[in-house]
Residue frames as a rotation matrix with the C-alpha (Angstrom) as fourth column:
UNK 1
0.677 0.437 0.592 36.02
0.569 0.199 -0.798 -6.33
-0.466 0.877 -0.114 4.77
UNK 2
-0.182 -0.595 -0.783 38.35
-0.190 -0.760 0.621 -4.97
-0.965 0.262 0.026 1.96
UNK 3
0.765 0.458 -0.453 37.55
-0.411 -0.194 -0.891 -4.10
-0.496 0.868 0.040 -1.31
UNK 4
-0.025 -0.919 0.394 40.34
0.337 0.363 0.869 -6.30
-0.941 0.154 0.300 -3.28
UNK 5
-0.954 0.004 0.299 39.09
0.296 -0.129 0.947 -5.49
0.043 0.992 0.122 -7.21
UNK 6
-0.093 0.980 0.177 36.04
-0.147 0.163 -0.976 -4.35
-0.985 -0.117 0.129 -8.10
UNK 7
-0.722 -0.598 0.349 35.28
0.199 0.303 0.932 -5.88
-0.663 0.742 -0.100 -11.61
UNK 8
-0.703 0.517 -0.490 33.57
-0.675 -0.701 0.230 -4.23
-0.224 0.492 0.841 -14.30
UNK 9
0.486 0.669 0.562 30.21
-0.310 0.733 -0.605 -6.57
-0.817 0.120 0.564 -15.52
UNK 10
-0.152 -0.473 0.868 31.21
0.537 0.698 0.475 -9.75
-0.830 0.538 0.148 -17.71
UNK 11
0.381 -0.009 -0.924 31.79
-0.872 -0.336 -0.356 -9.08
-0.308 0.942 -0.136 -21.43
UNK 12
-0.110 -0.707 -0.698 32.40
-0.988 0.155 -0.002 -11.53
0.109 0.690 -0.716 -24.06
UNK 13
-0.339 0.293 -0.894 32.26
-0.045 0.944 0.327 -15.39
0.940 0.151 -0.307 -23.37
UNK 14
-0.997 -0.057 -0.054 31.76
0.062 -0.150 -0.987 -14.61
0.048 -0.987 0.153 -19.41
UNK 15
-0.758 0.508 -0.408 29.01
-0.478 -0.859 -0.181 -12.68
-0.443 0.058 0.895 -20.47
UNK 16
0.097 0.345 -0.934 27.35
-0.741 0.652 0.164 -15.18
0.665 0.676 0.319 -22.70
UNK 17
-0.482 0.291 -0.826 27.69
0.478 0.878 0.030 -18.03
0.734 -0.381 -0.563 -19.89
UNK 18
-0.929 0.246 -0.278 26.06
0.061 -0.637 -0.768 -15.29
-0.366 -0.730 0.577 -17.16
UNK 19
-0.521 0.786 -0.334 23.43
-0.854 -0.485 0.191 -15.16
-0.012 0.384 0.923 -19.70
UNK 20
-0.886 -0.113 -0.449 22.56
-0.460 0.328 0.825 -18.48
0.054 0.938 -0.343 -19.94
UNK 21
-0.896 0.404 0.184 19.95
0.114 0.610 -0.784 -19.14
-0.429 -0.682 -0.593 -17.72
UNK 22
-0.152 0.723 -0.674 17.91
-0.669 -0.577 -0.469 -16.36
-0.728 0.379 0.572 -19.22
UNK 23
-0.428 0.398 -0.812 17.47
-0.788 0.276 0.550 -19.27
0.443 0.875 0.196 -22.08
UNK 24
-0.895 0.337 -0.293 16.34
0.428 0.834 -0.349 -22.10
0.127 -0.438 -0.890 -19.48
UNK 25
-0.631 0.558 -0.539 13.72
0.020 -0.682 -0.731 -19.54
-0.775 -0.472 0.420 -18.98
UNK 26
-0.315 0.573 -0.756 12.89
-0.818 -0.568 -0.089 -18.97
-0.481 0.591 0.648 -22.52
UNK 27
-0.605 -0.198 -0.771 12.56
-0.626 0.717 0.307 -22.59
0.492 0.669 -0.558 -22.56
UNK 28
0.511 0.858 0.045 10.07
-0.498 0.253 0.829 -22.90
0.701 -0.446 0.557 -19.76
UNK 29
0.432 -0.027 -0.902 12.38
0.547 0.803 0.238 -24.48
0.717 -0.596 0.361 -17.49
UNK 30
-0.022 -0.598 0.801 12.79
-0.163 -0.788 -0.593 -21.78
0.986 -0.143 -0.080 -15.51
UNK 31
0.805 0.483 0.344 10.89
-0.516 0.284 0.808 -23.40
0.293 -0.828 0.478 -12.28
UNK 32
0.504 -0.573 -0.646 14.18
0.543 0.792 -0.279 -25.82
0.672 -0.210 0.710 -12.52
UNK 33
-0.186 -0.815 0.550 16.06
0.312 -0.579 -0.753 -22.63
0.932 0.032 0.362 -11.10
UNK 34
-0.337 0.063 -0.939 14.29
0.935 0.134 -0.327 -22.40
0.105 -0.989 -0.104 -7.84
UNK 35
0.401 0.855 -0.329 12.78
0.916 -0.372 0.149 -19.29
0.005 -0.362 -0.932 -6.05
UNK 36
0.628 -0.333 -0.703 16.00
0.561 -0.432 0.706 -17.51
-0.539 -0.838 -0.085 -5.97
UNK 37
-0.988 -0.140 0.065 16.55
0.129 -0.511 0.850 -16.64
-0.086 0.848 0.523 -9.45
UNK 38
0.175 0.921 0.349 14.32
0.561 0.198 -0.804 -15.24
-0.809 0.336 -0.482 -11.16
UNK 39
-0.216 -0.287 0.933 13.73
0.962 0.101 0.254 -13.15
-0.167 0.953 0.254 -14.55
UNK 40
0.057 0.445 -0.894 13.58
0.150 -0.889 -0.433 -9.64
-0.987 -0.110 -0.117 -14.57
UNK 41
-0.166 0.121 0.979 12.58
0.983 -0.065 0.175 -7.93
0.084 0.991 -0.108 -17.68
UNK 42
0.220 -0.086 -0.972 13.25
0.150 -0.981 0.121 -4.23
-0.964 -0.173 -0.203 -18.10
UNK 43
0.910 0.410 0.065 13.24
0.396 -0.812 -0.429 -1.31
-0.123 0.416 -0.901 -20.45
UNK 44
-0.044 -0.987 -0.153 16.62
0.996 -0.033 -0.079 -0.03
0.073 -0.156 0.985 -21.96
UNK 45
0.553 0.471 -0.688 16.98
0.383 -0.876 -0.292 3.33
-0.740 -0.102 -0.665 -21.18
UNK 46
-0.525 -0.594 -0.609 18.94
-0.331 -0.517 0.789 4.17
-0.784 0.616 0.075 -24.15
UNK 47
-0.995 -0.042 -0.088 17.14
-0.095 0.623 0.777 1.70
0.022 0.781 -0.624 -26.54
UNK 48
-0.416 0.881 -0.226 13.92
-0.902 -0.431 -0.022 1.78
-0.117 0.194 0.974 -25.45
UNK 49
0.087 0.271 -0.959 13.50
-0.337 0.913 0.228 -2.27
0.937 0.303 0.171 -26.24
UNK 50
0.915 0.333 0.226 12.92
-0.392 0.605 0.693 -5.03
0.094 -0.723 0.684 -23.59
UNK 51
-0.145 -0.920 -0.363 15.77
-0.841 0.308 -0.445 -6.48
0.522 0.241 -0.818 -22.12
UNK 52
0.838 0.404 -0.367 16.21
-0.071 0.747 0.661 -9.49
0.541 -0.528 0.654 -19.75
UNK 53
-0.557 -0.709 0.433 18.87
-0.690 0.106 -0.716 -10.79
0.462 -0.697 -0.548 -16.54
UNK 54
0.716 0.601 -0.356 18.51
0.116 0.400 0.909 -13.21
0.689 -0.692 0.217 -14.37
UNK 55
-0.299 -0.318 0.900 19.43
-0.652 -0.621 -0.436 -12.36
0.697 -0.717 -0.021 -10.93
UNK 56
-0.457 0.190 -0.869 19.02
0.736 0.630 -0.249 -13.96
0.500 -0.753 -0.428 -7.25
UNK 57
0.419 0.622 0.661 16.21
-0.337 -0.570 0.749 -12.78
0.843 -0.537 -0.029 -5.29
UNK 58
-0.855 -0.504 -0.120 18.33
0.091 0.082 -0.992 -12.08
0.510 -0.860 -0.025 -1.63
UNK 59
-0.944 0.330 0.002 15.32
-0.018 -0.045 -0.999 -11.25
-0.329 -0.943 0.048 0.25
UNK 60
-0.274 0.941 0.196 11.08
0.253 -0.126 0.959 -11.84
0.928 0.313 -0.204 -0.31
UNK 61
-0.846 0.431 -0.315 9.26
0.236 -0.226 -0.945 -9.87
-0.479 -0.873 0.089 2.29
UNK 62
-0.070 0.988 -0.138 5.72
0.857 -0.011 -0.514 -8.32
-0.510 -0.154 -0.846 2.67
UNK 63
-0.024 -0.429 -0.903 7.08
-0.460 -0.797 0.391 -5.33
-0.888 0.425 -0.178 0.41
UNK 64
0.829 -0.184 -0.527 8.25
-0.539 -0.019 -0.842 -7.60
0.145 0.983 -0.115 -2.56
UNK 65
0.502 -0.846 0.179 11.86
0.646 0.505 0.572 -9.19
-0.575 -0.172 0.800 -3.50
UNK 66
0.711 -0.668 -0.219 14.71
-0.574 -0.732 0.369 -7.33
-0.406 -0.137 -0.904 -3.10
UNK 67
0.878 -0.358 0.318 17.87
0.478 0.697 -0.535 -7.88
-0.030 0.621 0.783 -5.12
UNK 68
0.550 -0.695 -0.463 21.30
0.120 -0.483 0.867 -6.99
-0.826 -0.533 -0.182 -5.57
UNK 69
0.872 -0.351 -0.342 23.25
-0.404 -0.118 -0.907 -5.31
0.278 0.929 -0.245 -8.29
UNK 70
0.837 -0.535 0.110 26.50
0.010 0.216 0.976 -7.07
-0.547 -0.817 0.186 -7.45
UNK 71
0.138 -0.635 0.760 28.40
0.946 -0.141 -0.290 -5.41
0.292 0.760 0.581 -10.29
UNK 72
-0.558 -0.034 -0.829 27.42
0.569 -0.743 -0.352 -2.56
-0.604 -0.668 0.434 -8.21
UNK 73
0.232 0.928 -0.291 25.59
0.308 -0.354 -0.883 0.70
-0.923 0.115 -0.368 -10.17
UNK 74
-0.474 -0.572 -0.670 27.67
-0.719 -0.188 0.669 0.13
-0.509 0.798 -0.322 -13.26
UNK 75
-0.726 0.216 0.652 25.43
0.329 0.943 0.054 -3.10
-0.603 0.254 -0.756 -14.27
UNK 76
-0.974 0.214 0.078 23.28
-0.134 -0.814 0.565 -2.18
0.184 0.539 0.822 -16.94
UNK 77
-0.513 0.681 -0.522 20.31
0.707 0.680 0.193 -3.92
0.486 -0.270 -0.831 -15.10
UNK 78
-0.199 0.045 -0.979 20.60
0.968 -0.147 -0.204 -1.54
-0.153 -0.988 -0.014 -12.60
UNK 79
-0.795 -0.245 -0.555 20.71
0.171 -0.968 0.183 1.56
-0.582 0.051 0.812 -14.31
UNK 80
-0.902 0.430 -0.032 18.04
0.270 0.621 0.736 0.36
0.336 0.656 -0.676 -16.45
UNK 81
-0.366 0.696 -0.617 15.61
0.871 0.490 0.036 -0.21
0.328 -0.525 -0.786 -13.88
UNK 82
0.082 0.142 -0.986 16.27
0.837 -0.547 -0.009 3.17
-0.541 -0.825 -0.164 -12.51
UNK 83
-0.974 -0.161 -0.158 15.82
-0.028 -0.608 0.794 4.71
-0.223 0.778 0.588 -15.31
UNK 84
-0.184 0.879 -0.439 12.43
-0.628 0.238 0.741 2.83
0.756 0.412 0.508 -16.23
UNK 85
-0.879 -0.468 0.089 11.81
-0.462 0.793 -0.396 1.05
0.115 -0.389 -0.914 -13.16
UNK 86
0.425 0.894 -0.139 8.09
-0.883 0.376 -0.280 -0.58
-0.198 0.242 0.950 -14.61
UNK 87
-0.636 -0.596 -0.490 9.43
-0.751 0.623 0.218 -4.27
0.176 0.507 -0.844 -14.85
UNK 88
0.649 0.510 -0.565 8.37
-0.551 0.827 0.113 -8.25
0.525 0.238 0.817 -15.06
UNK 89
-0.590 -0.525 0.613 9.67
-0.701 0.711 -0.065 -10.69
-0.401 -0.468 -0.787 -12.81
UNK 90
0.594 0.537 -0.599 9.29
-0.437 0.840 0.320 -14.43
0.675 0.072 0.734 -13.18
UNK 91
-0.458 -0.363 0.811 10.35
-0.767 0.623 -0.154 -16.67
-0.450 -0.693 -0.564 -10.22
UNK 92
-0.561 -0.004 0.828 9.55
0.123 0.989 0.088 -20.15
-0.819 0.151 -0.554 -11.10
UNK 93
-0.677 0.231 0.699 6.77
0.735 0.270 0.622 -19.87
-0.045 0.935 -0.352 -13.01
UNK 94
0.455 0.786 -0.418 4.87
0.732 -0.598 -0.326 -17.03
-0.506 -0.157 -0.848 -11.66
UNK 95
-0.424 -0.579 0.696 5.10
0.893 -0.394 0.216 -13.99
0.150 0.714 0.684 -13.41
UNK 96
0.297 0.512 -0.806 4.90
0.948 -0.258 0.185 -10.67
-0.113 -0.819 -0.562 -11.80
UNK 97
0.408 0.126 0.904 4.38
0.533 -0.837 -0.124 -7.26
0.741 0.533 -0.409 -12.79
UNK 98
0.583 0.039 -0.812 6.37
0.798 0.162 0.581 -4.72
0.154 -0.986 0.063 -10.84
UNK 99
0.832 -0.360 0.422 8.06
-0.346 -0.932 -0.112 -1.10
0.434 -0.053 -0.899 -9.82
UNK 100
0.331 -0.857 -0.396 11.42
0.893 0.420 -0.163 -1.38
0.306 -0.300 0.904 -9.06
UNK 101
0.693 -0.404 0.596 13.12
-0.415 -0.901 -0.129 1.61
0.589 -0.158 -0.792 -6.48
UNK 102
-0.356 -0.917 -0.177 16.41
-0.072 0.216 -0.974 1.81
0.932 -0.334 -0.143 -4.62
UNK 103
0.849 0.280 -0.448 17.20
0.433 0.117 0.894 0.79
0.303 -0.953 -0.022 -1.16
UNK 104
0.823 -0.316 0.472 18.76
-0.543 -0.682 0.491 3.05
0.167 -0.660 -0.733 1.42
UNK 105
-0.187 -0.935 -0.300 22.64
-0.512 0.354 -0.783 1.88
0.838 0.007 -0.545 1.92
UNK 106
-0.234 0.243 0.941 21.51
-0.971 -0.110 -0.213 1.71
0.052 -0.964 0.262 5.76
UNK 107
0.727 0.652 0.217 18.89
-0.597 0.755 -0.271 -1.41
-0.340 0.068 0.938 4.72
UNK 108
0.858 -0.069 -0.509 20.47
-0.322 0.700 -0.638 -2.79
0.400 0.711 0.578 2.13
UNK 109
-0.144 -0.962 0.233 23.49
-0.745 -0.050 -0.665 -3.10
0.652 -0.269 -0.709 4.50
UNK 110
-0.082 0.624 0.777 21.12
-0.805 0.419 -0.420 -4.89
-0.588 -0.660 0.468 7.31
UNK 111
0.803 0.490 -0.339 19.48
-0.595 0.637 -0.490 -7.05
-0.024 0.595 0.803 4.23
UNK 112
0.495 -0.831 -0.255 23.14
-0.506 -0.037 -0.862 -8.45
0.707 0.555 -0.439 3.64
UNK 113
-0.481 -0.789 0.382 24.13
-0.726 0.114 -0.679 -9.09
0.492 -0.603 -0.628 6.84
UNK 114
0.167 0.754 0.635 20.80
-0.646 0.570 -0.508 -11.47
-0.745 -0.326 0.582 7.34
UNK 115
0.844 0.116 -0.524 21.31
-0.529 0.346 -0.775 -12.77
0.091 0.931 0.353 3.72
UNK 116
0.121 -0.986 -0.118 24.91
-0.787 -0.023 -0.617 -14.11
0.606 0.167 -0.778 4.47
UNK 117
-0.395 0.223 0.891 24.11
-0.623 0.648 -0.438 -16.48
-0.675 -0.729 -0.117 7.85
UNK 118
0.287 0.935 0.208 21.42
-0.621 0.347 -0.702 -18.00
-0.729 0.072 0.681 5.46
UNK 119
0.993 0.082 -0.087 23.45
-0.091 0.045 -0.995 -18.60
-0.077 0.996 0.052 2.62
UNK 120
0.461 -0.885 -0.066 27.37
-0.284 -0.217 0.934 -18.78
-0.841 -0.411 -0.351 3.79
UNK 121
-0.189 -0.668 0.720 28.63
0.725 0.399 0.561 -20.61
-0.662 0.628 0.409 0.45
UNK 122
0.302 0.298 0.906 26.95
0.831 -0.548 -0.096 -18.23
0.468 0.781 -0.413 -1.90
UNK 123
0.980 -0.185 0.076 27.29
-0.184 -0.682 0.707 -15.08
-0.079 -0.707 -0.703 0.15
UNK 124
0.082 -0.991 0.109 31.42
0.025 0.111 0.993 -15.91
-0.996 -0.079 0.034 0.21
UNK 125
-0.406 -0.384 0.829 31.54
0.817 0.254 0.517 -16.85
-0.409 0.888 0.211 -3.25
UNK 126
0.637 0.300 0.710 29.35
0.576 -0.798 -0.179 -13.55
0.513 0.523 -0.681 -4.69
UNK 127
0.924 -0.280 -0.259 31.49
-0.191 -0.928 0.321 -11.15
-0.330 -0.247 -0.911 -2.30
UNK 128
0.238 -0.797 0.555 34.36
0.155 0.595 0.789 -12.71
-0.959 -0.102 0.265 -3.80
UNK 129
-0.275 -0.005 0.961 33.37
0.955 0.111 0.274 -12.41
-0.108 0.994 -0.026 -7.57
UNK 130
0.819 0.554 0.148 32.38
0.542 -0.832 0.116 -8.72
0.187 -0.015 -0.982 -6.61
UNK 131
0.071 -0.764 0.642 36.05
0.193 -0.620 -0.760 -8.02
0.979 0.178 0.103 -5.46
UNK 132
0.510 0.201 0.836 35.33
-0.815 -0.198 0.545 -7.94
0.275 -0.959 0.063 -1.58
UNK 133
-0.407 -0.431 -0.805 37.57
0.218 0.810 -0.544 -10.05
0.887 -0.397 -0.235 0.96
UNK 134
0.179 0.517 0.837 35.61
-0.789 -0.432 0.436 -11.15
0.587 -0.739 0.331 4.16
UNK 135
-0.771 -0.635 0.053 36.20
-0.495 0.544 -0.678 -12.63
0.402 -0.549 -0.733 7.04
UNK 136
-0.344 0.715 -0.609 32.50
0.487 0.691 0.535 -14.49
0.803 -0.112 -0.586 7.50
UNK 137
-0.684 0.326 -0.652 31.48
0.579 -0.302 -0.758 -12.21
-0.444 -0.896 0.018 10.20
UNK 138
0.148 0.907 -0.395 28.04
0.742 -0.366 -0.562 -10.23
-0.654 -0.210 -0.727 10.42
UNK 139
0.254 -0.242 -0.936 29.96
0.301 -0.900 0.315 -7.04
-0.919 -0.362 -0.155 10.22
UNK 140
-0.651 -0.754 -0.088 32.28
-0.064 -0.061 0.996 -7.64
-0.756 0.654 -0.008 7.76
UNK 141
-0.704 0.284 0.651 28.77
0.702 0.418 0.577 -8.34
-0.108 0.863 -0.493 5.48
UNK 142
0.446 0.886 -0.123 27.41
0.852 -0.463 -0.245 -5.84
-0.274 0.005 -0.962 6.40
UNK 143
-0.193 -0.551 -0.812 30.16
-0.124 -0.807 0.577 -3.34
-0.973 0.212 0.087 5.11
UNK 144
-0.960 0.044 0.276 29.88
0.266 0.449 0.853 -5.19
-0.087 0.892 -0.443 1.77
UNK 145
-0.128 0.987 0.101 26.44
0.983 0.140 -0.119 -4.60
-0.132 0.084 -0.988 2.08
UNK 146
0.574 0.723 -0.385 26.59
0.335 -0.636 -0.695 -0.92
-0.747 0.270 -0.608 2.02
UNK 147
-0.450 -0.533 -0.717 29.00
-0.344 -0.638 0.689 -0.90
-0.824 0.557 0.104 -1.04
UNK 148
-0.872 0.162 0.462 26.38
0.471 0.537 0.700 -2.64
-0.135 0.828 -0.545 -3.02
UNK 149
-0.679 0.706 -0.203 23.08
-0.725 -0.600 0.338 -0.90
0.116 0.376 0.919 -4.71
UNK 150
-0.948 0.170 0.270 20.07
0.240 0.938 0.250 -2.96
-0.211 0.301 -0.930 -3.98
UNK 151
-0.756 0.651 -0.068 16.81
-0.475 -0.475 0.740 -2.92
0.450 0.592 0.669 -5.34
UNK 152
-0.724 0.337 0.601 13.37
-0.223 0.710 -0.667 -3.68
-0.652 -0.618 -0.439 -4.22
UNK 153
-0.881 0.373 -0.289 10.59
-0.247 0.158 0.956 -4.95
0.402 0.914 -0.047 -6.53
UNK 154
-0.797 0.549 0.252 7.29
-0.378 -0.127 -0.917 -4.25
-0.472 -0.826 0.309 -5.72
UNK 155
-0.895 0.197 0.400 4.30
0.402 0.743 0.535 -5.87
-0.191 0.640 -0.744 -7.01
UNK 156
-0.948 0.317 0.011 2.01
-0.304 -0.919 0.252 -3.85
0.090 0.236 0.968 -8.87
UNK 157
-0.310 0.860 0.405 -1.85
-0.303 0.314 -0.900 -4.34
-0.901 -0.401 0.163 -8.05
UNK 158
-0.951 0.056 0.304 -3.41
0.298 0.424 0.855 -6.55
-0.081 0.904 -0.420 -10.67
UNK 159
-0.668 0.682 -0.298 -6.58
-0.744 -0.604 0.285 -5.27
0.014 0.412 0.911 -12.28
UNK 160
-0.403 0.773 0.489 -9.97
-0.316 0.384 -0.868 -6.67
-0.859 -0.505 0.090 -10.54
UNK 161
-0.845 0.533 -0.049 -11.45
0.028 0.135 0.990 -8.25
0.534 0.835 -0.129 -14.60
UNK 162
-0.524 0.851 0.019 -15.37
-0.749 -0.450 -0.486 -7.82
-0.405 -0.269 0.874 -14.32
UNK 163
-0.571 0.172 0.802 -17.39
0.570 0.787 0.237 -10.63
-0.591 0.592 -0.548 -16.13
UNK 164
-0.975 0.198 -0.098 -18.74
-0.207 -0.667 0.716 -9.95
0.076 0.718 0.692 -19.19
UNK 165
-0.466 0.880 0.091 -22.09
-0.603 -0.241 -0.760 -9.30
-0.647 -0.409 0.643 -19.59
């Protein structure tokens, strides 16, 4: 693995076509996007207002789904989160309350190197647009893996409603 560029998050028309899913979403057709995006909604920490991203959920386990800043901890998602890290997912259509905390370089290095076998076109093409030449080996994703920040997203217990009397 070698680090070839690392580029700063889109700006400008980049930025604005990175965004657009986040309107298939606000258009209900977010289910079109599959399990592996999904919508996170967070809390600026300067601003205080709601924001939105969509992102690819790399891993769902018995924990939650785990994600990757893949601007690294300069994305303002990311800093966001970890600032305020009470958020909203939506994956297709489900919508899910949730705490968002880092993962250990260690994991998120592991997570990567599983994520990459599963996924070989995407997984090439994101360490690419991150600035990272690999050679398709394990290893070589798992180095990439520990220069990226990921995140896990836990779901928060949903309040038991009582019937009314």
């Amino acid at each position: 693995m070698e680090i070839i560029d690392r580029p700063a998050p889109p700006t400008g028309l980049r930025r604005l076509l990175w965004r657009l899913p986040i309107r298939l979403y606000r258009m209900g057709l977010g289910p079109l996007l599959g399990r592996r995006i999904m919508l996170l909604t967070h809390t600026g920490r300067v601003s205080g207002r709601p924001r939105q991203v969509v992102i690819e959920v790399v891993q769902k386990d018995g924990h939650g789904y785990v994600a990757a800043s893949g601007f690294g901890p300069r994305a303002d998602w990311y800093r966001n989160v970890m600032a305020n890290p009470e958020v909203t997912l939506q994956i297709a259509g489900k919508r899910i309350q949730a705490t968002a905390a880092p993962i250990a370089t260690g994991e998120g290095a592991e997570i990567m190197a599983r994520y990459a076998p599963r996924h070989p076109v995407a997984a090439r093409q994101l360490c690419k647009l991150m600035g990272f030449a690999v050679d398709g080996s394990v290893e070589d994703y798992r180095q990439v893996g520990r220069h990226i920040p990921f995140v896990r997203f836990t779901p928060r217990p949903t309040p038991l409603r009582t019937p009314a009397a």
